[in-house]
Each structure stands twice: as C-alpha cells, then as structure tokens.
C-alpha positions in Angstrom: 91.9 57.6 -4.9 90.0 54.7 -3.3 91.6 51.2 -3.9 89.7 47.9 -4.1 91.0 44.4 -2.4 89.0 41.3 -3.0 88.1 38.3 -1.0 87.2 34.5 -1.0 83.4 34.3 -0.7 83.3 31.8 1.6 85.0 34.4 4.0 81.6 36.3 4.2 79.3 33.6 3.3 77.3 33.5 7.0 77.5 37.0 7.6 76.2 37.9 4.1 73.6 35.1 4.7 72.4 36.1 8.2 72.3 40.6 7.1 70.8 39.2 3.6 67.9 37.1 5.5 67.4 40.0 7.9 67.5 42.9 5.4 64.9 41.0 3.4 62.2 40.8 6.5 62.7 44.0 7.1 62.4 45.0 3.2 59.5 42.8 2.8 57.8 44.4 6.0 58.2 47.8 4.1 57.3 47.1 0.6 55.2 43.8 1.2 55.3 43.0 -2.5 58.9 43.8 -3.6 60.9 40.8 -5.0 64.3 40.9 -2.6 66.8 38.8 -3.6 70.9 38.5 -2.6 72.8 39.4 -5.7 76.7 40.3 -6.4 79.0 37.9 -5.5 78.7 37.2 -1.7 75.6 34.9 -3.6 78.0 33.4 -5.9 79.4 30.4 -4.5 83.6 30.6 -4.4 83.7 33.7 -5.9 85.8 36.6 -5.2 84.1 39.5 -3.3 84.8 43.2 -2.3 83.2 42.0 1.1 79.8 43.8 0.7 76.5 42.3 0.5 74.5 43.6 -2.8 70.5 43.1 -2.6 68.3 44.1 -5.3 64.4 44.9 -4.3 62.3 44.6 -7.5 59.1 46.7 -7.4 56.2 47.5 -10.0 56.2 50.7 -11.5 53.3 51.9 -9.3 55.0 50.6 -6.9 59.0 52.3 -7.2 57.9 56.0 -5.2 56.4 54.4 -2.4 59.7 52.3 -2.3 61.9 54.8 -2.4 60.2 56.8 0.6 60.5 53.5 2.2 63.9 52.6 2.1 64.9 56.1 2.8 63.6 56.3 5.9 66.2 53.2 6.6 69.0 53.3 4.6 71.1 56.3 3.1 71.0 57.1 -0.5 74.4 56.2 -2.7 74.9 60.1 -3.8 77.5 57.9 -6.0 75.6 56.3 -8.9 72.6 57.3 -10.9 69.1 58.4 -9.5 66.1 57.6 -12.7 62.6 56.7 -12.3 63.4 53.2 -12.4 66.7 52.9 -10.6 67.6 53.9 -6.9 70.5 52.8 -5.0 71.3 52.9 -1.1 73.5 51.7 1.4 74.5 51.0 5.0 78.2 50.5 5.5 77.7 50.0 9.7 75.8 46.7 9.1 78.2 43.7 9.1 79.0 43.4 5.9 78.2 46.7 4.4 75.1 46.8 2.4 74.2 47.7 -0.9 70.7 48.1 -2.2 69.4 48.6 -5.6 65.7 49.2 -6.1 64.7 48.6 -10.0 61.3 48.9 -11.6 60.6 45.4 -12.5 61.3 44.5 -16.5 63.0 47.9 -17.5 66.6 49.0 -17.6 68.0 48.6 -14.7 66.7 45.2 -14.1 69.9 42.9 -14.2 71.3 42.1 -11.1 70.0 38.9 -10.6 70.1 38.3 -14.2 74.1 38.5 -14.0 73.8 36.3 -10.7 72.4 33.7 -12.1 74.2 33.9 -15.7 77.5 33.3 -13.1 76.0 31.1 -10.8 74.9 28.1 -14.4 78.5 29.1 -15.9 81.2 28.4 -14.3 83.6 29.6 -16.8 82.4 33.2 -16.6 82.7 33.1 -12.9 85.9 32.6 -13.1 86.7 35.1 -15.6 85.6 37.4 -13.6 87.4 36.7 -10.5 90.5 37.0 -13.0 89.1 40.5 -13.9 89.0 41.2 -9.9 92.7 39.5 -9.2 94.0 42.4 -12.4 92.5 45.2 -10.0 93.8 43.6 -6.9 94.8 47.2 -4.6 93.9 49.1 -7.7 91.9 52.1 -8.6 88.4 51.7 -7.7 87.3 53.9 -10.6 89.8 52.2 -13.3 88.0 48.2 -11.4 84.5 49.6 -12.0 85.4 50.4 -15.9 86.6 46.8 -16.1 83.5 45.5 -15.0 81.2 47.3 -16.6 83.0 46.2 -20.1 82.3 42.7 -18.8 78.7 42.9 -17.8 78.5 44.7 -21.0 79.3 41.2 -22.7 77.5 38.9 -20.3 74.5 41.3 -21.5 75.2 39.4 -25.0 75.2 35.7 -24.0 72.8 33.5 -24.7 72.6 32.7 -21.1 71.6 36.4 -20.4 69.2 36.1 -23.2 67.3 33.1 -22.3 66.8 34.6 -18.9 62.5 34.9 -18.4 61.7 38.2 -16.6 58.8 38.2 -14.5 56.3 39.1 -17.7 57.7 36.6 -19.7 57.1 33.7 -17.3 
C-alpha cells in the first residue's frame, strides 16, 4: 500500500518553477503549438503539495497523436491512469521534483486541470478546503486520498467559478 505525505508549497516553489520553465521549452520545442501550463498545487500559492510538479500540454485534436509520439520519446507513460483519444498521461520521477504530465485534446473531457488551478487559485476558501482534505490523508492510503479528491473535484466541477471558466473556443 503506498502512503501519501504532504507539504507546504513554498518548500518546492523554485524547484517546481525552474523543472516547470524547462519542461515547457522543451515541450514547446516538440509540439510547437501545445498550450503548456504548471497546474496541481506546486502552482497554487501556500498550498499543500505531494511534492510533484503537474503540467498539462493542451493540443488540437489533429494535433494529440503527433503529441503523444512526442512525449514518448522523452518521458515514460503512467501505465497507472487512463489511456483515451483525448487523454494521455506521463511522468519522470528522476527530475527534481518528479514530474507529471497530462496531455488533453483541447475543449473535451479531460480538459480541467488548469480549470481546477485557477478555480483554487480566485477562491481562497476552496483552497483551503482542500489542503484540509490532504491534512485527513496525511500518511494515508494513496488509493483511499485519490477517492477523496476526486469527490472534491467532482464538486468544484459544479461551481459557478468552474462554470464561468472560457475554454479556448469560447474566448
């Protein structure tokens, strides 16, 4: 059973700057288009954190093949979460902090993560409730933290903050 501990942001806050600005170059040299942006909560300011960095690459759909190939050839696929047409994710747990990619299609599904970053980064009060979520898993199951959050996201999805949030066709 894998356990979860949780961290002050501000702990990783220029190592998750520094990997996040050089990930992105090095992203944007492979998929020139792609929208790459720090998500999870290493780009929440005093947030608590697992101590990983999170990045999500948004692509077009003609796009999300090509990208795939692409980040193959540099990061390793995570064999632990779902593999669609719209959603990959990779990772790289030598870089300093480990890294965690998710490539999305662009307006489907899957594309949320910055949507939940920036839902936590105008509201305070939900940022907090989360890091109260984290502190009730604190050296916890893993699987049992995950559940948690998902319920959560699964009400930040019904906010009006989440719902007033433009996508790239609606702006």
């Amino acid at each position: 059973m894998e356990l979860v501990s949780f961290y002050h942001q501000k702990n990783f806050k220029c190592d998750a700057e520094r990997t996040f600005t050089s990930q992105r170059a090095l992203i944007q040299e492979l998929i020139p288009n792609a929208d790459v942006q720090h998500v999870g909560s290493t780009a929440i300011p005093n947030s608590l954190t697992k101590g990983d960095l999170d990045i999500q690459v948004r692509v077009s759909e003609i796009q999300f093949y090509q990208a795939v190939e692409a980040l193959s050839a540099i990061y390793e696929l995570n064999e632990g979460s779902i593999k669609t047409d719209e959603f990959r994710a990779f990772k790289d747990d030598t870089i300093i902090p480990p890294l965690g990619i998710q490539l999305t299609v662009k307006d489907t599904e899957f594309d949320f993560f910055w949507k939940f970053r920036d839902v936590l980064l105008k509201n305070d009060q939900y940022r907090i409730e989360y890091d109260e979520l984290k502190l009730q898993f604190e050296g916890k199951d893993m699987e049992a933290y995950r559940g948690a959050k998902n319920d959560f996201f699964s009400k930040i999805i019904q906010t009006p903050e989440f719902k007033q949030l433009k996508s790239d066709a609606d702006r």
